[in-house]
N, C-alpha and C positions, 0 to 999 in steps of 0.2 A: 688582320692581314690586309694589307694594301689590295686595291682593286686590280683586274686585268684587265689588260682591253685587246681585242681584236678587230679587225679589219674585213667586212662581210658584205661579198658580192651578191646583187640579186638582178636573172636575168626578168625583164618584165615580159618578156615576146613566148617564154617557153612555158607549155602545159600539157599536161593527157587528158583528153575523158574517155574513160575505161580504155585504158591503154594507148592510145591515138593520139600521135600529138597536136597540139590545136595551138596558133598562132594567137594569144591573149594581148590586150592594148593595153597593158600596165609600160611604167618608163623601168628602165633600166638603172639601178641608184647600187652605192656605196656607202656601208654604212659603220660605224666606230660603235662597237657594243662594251658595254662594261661588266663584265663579271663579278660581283661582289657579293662574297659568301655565297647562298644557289639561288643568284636572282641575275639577270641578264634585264638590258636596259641597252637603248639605244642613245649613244651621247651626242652624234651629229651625225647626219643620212645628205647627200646630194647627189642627183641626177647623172650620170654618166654613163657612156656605151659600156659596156660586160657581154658576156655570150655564157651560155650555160654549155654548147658544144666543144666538144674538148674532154678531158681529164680537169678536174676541179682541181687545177695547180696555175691559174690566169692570173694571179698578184704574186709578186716579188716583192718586199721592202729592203731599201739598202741598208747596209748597218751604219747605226746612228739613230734611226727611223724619222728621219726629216724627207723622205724620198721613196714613192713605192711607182712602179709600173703596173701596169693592168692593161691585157688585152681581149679583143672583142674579135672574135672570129667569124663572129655572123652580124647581121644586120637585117630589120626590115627591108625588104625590097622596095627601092622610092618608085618602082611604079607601080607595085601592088601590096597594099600593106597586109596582104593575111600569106606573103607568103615570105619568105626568111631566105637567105643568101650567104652566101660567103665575105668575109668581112679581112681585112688585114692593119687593122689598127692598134696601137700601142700609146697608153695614153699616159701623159709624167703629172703624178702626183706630190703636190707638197704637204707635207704633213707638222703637225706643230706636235712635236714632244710633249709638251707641258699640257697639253689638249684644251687650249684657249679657245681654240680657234679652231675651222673647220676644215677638214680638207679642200684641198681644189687641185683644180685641173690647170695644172702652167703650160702644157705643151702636149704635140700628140705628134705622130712616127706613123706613115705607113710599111710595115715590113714586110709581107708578104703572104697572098690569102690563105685565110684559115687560122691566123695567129693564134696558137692558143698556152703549150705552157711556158714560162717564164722564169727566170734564174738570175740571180744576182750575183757576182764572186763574192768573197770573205772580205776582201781588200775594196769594193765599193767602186771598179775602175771598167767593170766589162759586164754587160748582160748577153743574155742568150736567149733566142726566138723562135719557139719551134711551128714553122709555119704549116699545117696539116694537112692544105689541099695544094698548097704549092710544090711541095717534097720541100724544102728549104731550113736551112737555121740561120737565122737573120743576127749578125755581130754588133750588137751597141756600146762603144764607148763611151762612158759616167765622167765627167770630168769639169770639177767645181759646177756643179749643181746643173750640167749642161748636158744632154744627152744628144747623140750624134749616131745615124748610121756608119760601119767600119768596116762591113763586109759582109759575107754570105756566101755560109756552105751548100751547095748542092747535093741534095742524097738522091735522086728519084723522084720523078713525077707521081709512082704508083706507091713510096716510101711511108708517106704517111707519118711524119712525125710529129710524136703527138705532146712529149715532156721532155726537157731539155735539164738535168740539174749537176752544177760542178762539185766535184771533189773539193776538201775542203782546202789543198794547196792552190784551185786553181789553176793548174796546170794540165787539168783534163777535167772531162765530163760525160755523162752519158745520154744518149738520145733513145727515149724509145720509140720504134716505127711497128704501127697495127697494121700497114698495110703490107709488110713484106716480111712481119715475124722476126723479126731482129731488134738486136741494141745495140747503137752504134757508141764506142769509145773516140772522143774527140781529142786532138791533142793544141793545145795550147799556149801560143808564145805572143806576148802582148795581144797586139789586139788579131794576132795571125790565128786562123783556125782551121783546122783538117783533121779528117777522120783519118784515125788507125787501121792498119792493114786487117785485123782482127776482129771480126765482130761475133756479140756474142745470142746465143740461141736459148731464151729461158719458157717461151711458150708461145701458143697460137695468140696474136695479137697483144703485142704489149702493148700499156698502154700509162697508168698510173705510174710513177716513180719519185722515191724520196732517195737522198743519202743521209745514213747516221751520224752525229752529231761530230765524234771523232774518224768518222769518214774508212771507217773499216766494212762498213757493209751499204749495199744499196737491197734496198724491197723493189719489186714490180709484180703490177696488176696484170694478168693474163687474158683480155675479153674473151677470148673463146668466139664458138660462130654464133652464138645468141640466141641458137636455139632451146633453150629449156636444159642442156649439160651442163654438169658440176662444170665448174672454172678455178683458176688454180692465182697462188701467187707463188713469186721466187724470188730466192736469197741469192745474192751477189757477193762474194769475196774480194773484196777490194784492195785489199793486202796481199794477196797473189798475183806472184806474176807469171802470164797477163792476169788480171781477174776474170773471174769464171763463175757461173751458175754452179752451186753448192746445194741447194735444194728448192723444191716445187711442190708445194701443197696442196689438195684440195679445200676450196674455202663455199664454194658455194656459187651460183648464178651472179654472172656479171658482177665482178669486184671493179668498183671506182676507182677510187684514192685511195692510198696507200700511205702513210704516217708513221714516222719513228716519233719515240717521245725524248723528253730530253734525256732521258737516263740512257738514250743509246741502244740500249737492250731490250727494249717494248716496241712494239710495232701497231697502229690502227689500221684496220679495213674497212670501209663502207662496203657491203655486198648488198646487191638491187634485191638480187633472190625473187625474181619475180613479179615484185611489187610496180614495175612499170607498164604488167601485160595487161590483157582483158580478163576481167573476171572471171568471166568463163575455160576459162584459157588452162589445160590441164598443168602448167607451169607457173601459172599464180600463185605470190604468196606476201611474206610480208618482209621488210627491209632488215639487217642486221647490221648493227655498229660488233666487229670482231680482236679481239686482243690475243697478240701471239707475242710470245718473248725467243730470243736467240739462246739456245743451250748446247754448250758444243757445234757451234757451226749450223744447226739446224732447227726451223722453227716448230716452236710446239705451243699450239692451244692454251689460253690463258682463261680466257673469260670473253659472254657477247651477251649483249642486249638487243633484242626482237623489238623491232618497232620504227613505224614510218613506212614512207614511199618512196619510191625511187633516189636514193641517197646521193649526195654528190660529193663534199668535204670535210674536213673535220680538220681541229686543231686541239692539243695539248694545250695547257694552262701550262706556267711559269715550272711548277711544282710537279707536275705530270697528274695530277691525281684527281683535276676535274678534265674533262672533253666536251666540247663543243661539238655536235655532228648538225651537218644540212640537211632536210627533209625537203624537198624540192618539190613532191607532188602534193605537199601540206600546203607548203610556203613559211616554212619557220624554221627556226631552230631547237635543238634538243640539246639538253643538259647533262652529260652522266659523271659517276663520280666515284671514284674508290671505296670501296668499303672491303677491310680484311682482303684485300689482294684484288678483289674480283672486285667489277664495273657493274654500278646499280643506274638504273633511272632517276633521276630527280623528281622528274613532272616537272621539271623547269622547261618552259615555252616562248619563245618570242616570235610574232609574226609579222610577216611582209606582204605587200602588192606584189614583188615579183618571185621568183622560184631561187633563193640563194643555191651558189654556183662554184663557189670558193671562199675559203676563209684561212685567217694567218693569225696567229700571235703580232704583236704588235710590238706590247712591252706589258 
């Protein structure tokens, strides 16, 4: 079987000791791993701003994958390096197919601070900016290898949006906001963009958000208030009209990222579950990568693997049947992989200088 590769953000500024975050002087890099058979291998790594704040959804690749985006919602503070800031930067990456050659950095976009998740259309002609501490969605027009600001929706100063990802015609999208509990429906005509009268209500702080492949369902991560309560994810109907919140699960303390695979009908979670607090801390525990599939409109428990610290993304293999998950308080990656339906551990390991922060399929 041909190798995979993926596309793996690591922030170098972000760390805990025993729960605490501590500002660490590692650089901030990008790196192209290769999957082949259950070995993971770094194939070109360079230097560039990322944030680990946010939802681990900060890289888009456009289709073709000669072009990905990536942005940095925080930053070193340039007058005091142990303490971290708000960032609004979006940086254009070119990427070589053929994996010759190494990524780089062509171009960079300020959109608006807090930048954090990112979206590309089907059609490769419009990105989407979900600015976090600004309330804002920043509109980028794609056009022959050129990216350009095009506009900018205003949600709220106190909005908080935190993922931004389209339908797959394109002609809408959804935002999700942790600071006001909502998910906004965007609607979309060229590079024109405004929210829907509608918006929809799936839990206390949304946060993580994918849509499915054929674009019938959307997942969302629920943060909850972070104190030590179960937290929830929710199923979105997207083929209804309007679409509406169909179901909300318990899954566990602070779900991440949130992932469909390609089969459409599998769903990944990252759940912190604890694994970010202090030891002592009667809410400590240990991270879990969680598999839930769609049956009948509603999700049901598939299979999870226990393991790591404070979780942040994960990706799907080509096939569905390896995953990739971030371990961020490691600083590595974790491998797992289907066996008889349910998701095993490899022991497959790769590690970093920084806290990986988001990760994509590639090709």
């Amino acid at each position: 079987m041909a190798p995979t590769y993926f596309l793996s953000l690591q922030d170098g500024r972000a760390g805990l000791a025993d729960g605490a975050p501590v500002v660490r002087g590692a650089a901030d890099s990008l790196a192209v791993v290769e999957l082949a058979g259950d070995r993971l291998r770094v194939v070109h790594q360079l230097s560039m701003p990322v944030s680990l704040v946010g939802p681990p959804s900060s890289i888009a690749i456009a289709p073709g994958g000669r072009m990905a985006l990536v942005t940095a919602s925080t930053r070193r503070d340039p007058n005091d390096a142990t303490r971290v800031v708000p960032f609004d930067l979006v940086s254009v990456l070119a990427l070589d197919p053929a994996n010759n050659a190494a990524p780089r950095v062509v171009a960079s976009l300020h959109t608006g601070a807090g930048a954090a998740g990112v979206s590309i259309n089907r059609a490769g002609t419009l990105a989407l900016v979900a600015n976090r501490v600004e309330g804002t969605v920043s509109v980028l027009a794609l056009e022959g290898g050129q990216v350009r600001l095009a506009g900018k929706v205003t949600l709220g100063e106190k909005s908080g949006p935190s993922h931004v990802a389209f339908m797959p015609d394109g002609r809408r999208a959804l935002v999700t906001r942790d600071g006001d509990h909502r998910v906004t429906v965007l609607a979309i005509d060229g590079t024109q963009v405004r929210p829907e009268t509608r918006d929809l209500v799936a839990g206390q702080r949304p946060y993580g958000l994918d849509v499915s492949p054929d674009g019938a369902w959307a997942a969302v991560t629920n943060l909850g208030g972070g104190q030590g309560d179960a937290d929830t994810i929710s199923l979105i109907d997207l083929r209804a009209q309007p679409p509406r919140v169909v179901d909300t699960v318990s899954v566990g303390q602070t779900p991440e990222g949130v992932f469909f695979a390609p089969d459409g009908q599998s769903i990944g979670v990252n759940v912190i579950d604890g694994s970010n607090k202090p030891a002592a801390s009667p809410f400590f525990g240990t991270g879990r990568f969680r598999q839930f599939r769609i049956a009948e409109g509603r999700l049901q428990p598939v299979s999870e693997v226990r393991g790591g610290q404070w979780l942040q993304g994960a990706a799907y293999s080509t096939d569905g049947r390896s995953v990739v998950v971030q371990d961020a308080a490691n600083r590595q990656l974790r491998l797992y992989r289907s066996e008889g339906g349910a998701l095993a551990d490899t022991g497959e390991r790769l590690g970093f200088d920084g806290a990986p922060c988001a990760v994509v399929l590639w090709r």
